[in-house]
N, C-alpha and C positions, 0 to 999 in steps of 0.2 A: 910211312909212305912207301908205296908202292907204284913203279916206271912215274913216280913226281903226283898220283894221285892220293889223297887220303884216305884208308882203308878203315878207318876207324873213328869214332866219335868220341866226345868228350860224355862221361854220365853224366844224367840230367835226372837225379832224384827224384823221386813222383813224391806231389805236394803232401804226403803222409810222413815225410820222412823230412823233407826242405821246412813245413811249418807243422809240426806238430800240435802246436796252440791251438791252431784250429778242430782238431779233431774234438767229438763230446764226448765226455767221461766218460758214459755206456762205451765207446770205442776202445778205451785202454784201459789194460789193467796191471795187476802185478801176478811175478810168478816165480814161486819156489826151485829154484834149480839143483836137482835128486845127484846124492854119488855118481849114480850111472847115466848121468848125464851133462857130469861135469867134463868140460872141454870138449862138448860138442854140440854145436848150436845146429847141428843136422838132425840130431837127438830129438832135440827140443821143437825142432820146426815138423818132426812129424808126430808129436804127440799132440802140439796147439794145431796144423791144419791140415795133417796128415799126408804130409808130402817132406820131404827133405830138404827141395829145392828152393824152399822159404825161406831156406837160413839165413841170405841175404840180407834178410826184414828185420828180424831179431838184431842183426849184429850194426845194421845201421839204424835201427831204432834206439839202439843204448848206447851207441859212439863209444867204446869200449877204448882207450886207452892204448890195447894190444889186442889183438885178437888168438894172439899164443895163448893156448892153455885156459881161454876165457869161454865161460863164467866159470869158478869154481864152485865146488858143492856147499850146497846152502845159501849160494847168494839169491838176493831177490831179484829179479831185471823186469824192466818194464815190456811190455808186448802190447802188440796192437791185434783187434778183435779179426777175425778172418772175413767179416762180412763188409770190414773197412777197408780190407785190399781186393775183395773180387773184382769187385769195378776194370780193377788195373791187370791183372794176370789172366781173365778170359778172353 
């Protein structure tokens, strides 16, 4: 709070991320996570949609425990297709 107003918002998940059930298979998949992309999910968000600033998506799509040092190399982590979040990001 700022002079008693609230400067900020609670996050409110967009329904890809709040109900995943809903999405259709075509929409998710799985994905190899390489040495040189292990412990960086900025890595990985610009090879699946070619932006960085994705990584967001990744790391709240697979509710990761810690986000230190996560995923390490050779885990598999779940991803969502990129035609499943434009909707949301344009």
């Amino acid at each position: 709070m700022v002079d008693g107003e609230v400067t900020y918002g609670l996050w409110v998940p967009p329904w890809f991320i709040a109900n995943p059930d809903l999405l259709s298979p075509d929409q998710v998949g799985n994905y190899q996570v390489s040495a040189g992309e292990a412990g960086r999910p900025d890595l990985i968000s610009t090879t699946l949609y070619g932006t960085p600033y994705l990584d967001w998506v990744i790391i709240a799509f697979n509710q990761p425990r810690s986000s230190f040092n996560w995923p390490e190399p050779g885990t598999v982590i779940k991803i969502i297709t990129y035609s499943a979040i434009l909707p949301f990001i344009s």
